[in-house]
C-alpha positions in Angstrom: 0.0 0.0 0.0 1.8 3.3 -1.5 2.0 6.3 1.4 1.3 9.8 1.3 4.7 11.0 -0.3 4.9 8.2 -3.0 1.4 9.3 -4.5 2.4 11.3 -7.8 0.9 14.8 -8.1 -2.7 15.4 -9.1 -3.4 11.9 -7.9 -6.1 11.6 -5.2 -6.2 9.0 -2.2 -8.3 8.4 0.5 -6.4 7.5 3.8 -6.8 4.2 4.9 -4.1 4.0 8.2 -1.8 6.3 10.0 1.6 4.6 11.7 3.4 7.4 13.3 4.5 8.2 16.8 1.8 9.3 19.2 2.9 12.8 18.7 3.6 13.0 15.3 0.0 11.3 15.4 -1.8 13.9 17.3 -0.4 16.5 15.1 -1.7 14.8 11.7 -5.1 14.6 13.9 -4.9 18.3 15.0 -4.5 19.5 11.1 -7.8 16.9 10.1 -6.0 14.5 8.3 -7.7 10.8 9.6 -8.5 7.8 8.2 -10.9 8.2 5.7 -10.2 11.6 4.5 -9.7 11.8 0.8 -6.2 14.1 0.0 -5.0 14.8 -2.9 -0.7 16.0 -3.6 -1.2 19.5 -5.2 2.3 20.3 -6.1 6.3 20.0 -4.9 9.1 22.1 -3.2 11.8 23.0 -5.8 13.9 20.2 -4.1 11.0 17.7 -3.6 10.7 18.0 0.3 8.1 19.5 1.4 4.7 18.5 -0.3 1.7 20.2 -0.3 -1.4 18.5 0.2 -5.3 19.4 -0.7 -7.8 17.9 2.2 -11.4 18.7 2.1 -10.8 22.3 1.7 -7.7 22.8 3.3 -4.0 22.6 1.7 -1.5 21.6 4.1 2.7 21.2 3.3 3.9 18.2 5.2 7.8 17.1 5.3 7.8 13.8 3.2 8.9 12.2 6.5 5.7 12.9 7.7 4.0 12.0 4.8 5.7 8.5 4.8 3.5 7.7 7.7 0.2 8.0 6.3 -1.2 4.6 4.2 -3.4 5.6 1.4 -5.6 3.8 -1.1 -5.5 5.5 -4.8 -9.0 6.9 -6.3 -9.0 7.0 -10.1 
């Protein structure tokens, strides 16, 4: 199952598990992304790190090392 910063840009994917440390965790909760959510990679740093991503109507820019923790299922 591909992870938040493998997902290629434009592509939408709904979350379907989040791994991370009980911190990093409550953090990703704080900004609304849970499982469930549908997000979507809107665009790229210059150097690739971080990303931005589109959820509901919020853009957020996560460090890929974040990103990394968050399983996603793709939606054509």
């Amino acid at each position: 199952m591909p992870t938040l910063d493998e997902i290629p840009l434009g592509r939408k994917g709904r979350i379907d598990s989040m791994s991370a440390p009980p911190g990093l965790l409550q953090r990703l909760l704080e900004l609304g992304l849970m499982e469930g959510e549908e997000v979507r990679v809107v665009t790229h740093a210059p150097l690739g790190d971080p990303i931005e991503v589109e959820s509901s109507l919020t853009r957020l820019s996560l460090r890929k090392a974040e990103a990394s923790h968050i399983h996603v299922v793709l939606i054509d």
